[in-house]
C-alpha positions as CSV (number, residue, x, y, z in Angstrom):
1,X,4.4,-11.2,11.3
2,X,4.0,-8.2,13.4
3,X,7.9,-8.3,13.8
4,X,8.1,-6.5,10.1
5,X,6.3,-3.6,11.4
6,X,9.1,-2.8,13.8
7,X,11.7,0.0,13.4
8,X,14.5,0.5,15.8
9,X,15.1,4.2,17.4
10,X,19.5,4.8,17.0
11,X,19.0,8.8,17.8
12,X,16.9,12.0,18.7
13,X,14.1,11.2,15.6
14,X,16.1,8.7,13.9
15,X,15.1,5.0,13.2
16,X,16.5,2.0,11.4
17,X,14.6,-1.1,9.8
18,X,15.2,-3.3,7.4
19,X,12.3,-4.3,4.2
20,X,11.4,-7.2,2.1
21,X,11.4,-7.9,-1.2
22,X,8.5,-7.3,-2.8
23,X,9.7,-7.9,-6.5
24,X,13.1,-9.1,-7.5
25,X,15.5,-6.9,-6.4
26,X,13.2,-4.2,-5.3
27,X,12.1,-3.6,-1.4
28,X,8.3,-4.0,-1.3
29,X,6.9,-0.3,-1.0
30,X,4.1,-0.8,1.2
31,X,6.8,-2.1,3.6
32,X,9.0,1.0,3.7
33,X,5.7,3.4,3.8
34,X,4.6,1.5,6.9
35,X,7.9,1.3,8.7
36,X,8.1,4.8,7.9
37,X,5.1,5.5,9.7
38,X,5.9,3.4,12.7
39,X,9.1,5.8,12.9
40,X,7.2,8.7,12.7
41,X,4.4,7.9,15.3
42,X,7.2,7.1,17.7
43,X,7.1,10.9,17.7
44,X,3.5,11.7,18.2
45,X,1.7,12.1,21.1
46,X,-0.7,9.5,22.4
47,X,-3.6,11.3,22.3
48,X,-3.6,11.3,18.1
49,X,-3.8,9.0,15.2
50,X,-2.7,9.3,11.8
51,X,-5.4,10.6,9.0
52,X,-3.6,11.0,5.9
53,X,-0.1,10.0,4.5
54,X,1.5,10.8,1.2
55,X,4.5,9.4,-0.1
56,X,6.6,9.5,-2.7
57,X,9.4,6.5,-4.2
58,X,12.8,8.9,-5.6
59,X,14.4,5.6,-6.2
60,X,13.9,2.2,-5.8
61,X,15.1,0.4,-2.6
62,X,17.3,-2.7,-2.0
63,X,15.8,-5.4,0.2
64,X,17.2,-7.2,2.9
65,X,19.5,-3.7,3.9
66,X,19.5,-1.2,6.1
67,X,17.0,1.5,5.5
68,X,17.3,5.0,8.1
69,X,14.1,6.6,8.4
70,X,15.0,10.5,9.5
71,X,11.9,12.0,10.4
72,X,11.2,16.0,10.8
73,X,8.9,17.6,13.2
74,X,6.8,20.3,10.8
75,X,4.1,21.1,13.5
76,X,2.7,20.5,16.8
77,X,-0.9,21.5,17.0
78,X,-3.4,21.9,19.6
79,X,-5.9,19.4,16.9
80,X,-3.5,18.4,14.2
81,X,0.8,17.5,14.3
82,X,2.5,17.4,11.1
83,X,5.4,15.3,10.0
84,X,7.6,14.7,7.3
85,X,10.0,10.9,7.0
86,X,12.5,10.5,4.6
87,X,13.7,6.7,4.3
88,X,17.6,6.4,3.4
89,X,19.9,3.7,2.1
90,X,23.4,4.1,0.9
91,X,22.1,4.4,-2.8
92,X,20.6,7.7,-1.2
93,X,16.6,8.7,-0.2
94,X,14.5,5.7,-1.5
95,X,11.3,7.4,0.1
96,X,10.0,10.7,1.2
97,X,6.5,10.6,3.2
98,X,4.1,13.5,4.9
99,X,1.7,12.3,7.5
100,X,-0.9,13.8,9.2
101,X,-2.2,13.3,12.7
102,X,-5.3,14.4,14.6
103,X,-7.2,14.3,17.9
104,X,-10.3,12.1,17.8
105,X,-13.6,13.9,17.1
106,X,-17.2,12.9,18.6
107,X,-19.3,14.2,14.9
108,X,-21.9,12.6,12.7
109,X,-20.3,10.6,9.8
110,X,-21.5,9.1,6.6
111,X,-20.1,7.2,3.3
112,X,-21.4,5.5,0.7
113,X,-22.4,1.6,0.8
114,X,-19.8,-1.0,0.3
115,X,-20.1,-2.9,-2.8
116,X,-21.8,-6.5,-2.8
117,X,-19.3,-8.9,-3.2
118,X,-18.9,-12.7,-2.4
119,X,-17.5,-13.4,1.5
120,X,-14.5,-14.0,1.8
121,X,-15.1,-17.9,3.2
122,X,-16.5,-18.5,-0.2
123,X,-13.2,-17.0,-2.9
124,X,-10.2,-19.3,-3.0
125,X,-6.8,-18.4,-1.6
126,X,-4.6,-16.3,-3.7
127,X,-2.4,-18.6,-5.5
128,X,-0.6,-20.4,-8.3
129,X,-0.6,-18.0,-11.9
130,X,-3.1,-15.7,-9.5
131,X,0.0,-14.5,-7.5
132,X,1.9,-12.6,-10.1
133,X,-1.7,-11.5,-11.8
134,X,-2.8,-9.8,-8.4
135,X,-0.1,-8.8,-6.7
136,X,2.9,-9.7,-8.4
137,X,3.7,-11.7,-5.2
138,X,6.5,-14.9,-4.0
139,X,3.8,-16.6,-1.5
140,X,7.1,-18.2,0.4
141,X,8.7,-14.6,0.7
142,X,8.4,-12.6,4.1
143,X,5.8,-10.0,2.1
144,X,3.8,-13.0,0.5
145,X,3.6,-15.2,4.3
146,X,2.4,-11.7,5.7
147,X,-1.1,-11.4,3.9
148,X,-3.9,-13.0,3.6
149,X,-5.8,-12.4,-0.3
150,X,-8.9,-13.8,-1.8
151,X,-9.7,-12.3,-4.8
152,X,-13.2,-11.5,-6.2
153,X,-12.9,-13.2,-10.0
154,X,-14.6,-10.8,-11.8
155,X,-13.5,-9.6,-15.2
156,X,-11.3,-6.6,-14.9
157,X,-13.9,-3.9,-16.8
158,X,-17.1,-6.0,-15.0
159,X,-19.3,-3.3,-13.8
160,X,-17.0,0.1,-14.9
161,X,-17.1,2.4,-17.5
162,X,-15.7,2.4,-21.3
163,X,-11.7,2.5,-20.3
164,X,-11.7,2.2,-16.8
165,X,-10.6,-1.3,-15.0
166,X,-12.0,-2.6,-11.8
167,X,-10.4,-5.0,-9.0
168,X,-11.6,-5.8,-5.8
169,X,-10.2,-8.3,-3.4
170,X,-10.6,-9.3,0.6
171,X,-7.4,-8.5,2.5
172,X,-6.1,-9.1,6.3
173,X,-2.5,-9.4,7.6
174,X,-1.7,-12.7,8.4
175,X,-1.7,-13.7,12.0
176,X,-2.8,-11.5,14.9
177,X,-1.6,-7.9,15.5
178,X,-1.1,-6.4,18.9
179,X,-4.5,-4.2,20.0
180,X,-2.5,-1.1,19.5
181,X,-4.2,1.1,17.0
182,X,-0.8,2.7,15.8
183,X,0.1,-0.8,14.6
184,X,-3.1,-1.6,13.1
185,X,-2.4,1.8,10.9
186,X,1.1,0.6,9.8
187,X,-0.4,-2.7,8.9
188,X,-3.0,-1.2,6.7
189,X,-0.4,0.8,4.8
190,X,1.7,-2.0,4.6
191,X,-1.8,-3.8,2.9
192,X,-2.4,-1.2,0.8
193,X,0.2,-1.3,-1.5
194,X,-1.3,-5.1,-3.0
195,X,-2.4,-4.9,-6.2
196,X,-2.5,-1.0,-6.9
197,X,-0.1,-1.7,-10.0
198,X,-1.7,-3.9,-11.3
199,X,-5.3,-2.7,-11.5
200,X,-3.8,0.1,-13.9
201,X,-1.9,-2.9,-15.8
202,X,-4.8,-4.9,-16.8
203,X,-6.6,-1.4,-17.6
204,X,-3.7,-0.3,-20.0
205,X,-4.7,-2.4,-23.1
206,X,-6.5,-6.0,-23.7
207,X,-2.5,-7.3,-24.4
208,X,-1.4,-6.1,-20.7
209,X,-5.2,-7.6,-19.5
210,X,-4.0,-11.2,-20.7
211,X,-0.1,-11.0,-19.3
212,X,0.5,-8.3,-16.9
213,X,4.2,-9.5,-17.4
214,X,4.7,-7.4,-20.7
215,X,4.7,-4.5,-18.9
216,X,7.3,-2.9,-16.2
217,X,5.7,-0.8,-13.2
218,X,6.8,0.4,-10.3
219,X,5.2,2.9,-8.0
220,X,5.4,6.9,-8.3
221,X,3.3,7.6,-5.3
222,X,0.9,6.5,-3.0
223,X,-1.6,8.3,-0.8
224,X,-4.0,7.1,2.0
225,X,-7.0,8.8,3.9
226,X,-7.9,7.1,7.2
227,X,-11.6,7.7,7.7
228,X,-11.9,5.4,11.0
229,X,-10.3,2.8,13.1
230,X,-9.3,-0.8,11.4
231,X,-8.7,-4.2,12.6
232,X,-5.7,-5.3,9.9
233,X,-6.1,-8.7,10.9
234,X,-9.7,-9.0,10.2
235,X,-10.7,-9.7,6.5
236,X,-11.4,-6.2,4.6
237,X,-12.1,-5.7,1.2
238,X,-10.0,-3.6,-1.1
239,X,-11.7,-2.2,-4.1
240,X,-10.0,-0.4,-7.1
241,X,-10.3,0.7,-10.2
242,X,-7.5,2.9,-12.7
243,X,-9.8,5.1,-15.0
244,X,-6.6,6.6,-17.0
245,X,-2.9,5.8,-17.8
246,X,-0.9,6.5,-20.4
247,X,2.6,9.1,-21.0
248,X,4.3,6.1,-19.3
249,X,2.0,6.6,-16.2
250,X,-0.7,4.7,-14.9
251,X,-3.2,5.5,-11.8
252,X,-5.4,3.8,-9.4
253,X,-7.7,4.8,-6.8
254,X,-9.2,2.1,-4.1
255,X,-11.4,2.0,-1.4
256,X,-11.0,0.0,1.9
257,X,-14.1,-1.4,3.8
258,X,-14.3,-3.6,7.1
259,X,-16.5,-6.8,6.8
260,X,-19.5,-5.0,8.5
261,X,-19.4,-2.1,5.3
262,X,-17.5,0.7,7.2
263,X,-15.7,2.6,4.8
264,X,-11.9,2.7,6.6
265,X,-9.8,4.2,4.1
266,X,-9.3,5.5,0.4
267,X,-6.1,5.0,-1.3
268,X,-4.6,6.6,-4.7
269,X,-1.5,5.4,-6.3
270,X,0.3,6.7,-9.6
271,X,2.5,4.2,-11.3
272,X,5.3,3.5,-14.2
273,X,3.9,1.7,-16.9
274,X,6.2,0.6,-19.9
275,X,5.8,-1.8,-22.0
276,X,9.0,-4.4,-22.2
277,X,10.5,-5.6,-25.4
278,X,13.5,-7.5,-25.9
279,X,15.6,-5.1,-27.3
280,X,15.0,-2.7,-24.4
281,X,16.7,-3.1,-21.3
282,X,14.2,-2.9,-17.5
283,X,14.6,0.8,-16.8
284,X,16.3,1.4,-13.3
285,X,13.3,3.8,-12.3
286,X,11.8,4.5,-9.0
287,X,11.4,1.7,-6.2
């Protein structure tokens, strides 16, 4: 599946893909924040990787049509280069993104230990009424063939504090990527968009715990710090947990490790949470 990675240059820092649907009728927003990278490291020098990225959704995008990713050079440093992406359709901008790239630097490092958690080999495969609890995913879409899930069954509040929800789950894109580190950083955006939403669903209250269903969501934001190099096609567990929500908003913060306990990236997302009824129509909202 590296193919949904790709993004097409059509003029001087000016790119064209085309995303997935994630759910029905929307573009899956992991997939436009990592085309949206690719576009912009198409304007970055060799020498430098991506460290940070923070994106926001305006509006939500149509899948399966043409998305323009105009990107803008903000700086060009001797250590650090600056850009900023804006992803178009012909509803108007869909998605607006700062990234941040740097130089590699030879220091000493530390993090805290990854949490002990089953192996991956012995979870089951995301699947049947575990789809739409997890990630609200169509395992025969494009999105759903792309990834790999097995999800650590614990209870949502196992092991966190009074009103805070916890989630953790093994993740890998499905198939192998090209060794190209750029790529390996647009499939770990693409990756870590799973199941944000709906750590702060089951979190909101015990009736949103049982059917995440009840309640729309769609993502505000989303923010990722790369600490180190990742192989995206090697198994890596995604942890999570949404300490707050409320005022129609929800918010989750994650952590992403590599099987050997390397901590590779930190993730935060803010969410729409409202709670459906009959009598009250599915807001339009962001994408």
């Amino acid at each position: 599946m590296p193919e949904l990675l790709h993004v097409d240059m059509v003029g001087p820092d000016e790119f064209r893909g085309l995303c997935c649907e994630g759910s029905p009728g929307r573009a899956f927003g992991g997939h436009i924040a990592a085309q949206a990278l690719a576009a912009v490291q198409r304007t970055i020098r060799e020498d430098r990787s991506v460290h940070s990225l923070h994106g926001y959704f305006p509006s939500r995008g149509c899948p399966d049509r043409e998305v323009r990713y105009v990107v803008q050079r903000l700086k060009d440093g001797n250590s650090y280069d600056l850009r900023a992406v804006t992803a178009w359709q012909e509803s108007g901008a869909i998605f607006t993104m700062t990234a941040s790239f740097k130089v590699p630097e030879s220091d000493s490092s530390r993090h805290t230990v990854m949490p002990d958690v089953p192996a991956p080999e012995l979870l089951e495969e995301l699947g049947g009424e575990w789809d739409r609890t997890w990630a609200n995913l169509d395992r025969t879409s494009p999105v759903g063939r792309a990834v790999e899930i097995r999800p650590v069954r614990a209870k949502p509040h196992q092991g966190g504090e009074p009103g805070e929800s916890r989630r953790s789950l093994w993740i890998r894109f499905a198939g192998h990527l090209p060794a190209s580190p750029a790529r390996h950083d647009c499939a770990l955006t693409f990756l870590s968009d799973l199941a944000l939403a709906r750590t702060a669903v089951v979190g909101h209250s015990p009736s949103t715990a049982q059917d995440p269903s009840t309640v729309f969501t769609t993502s505000l934001d989303h923010s990722i710090w790369f600490h180190q190099q990742c192989h995206a096609d090697r198994w890596m567990l995604y942890t999570q947990r949404s300490r707050v929500s409320g005022d129609g908003r929800g918010h989750t913060f994650g952590e992403i490790w590599s099987r050997r306990g390397e901590l590779i990236a930190t993730t935060t997302q803010e969410v729409v949470l409202r709670s459906l009824r009959e009598s009250t129509p599915v807001p339009a909202g962001p994408g």
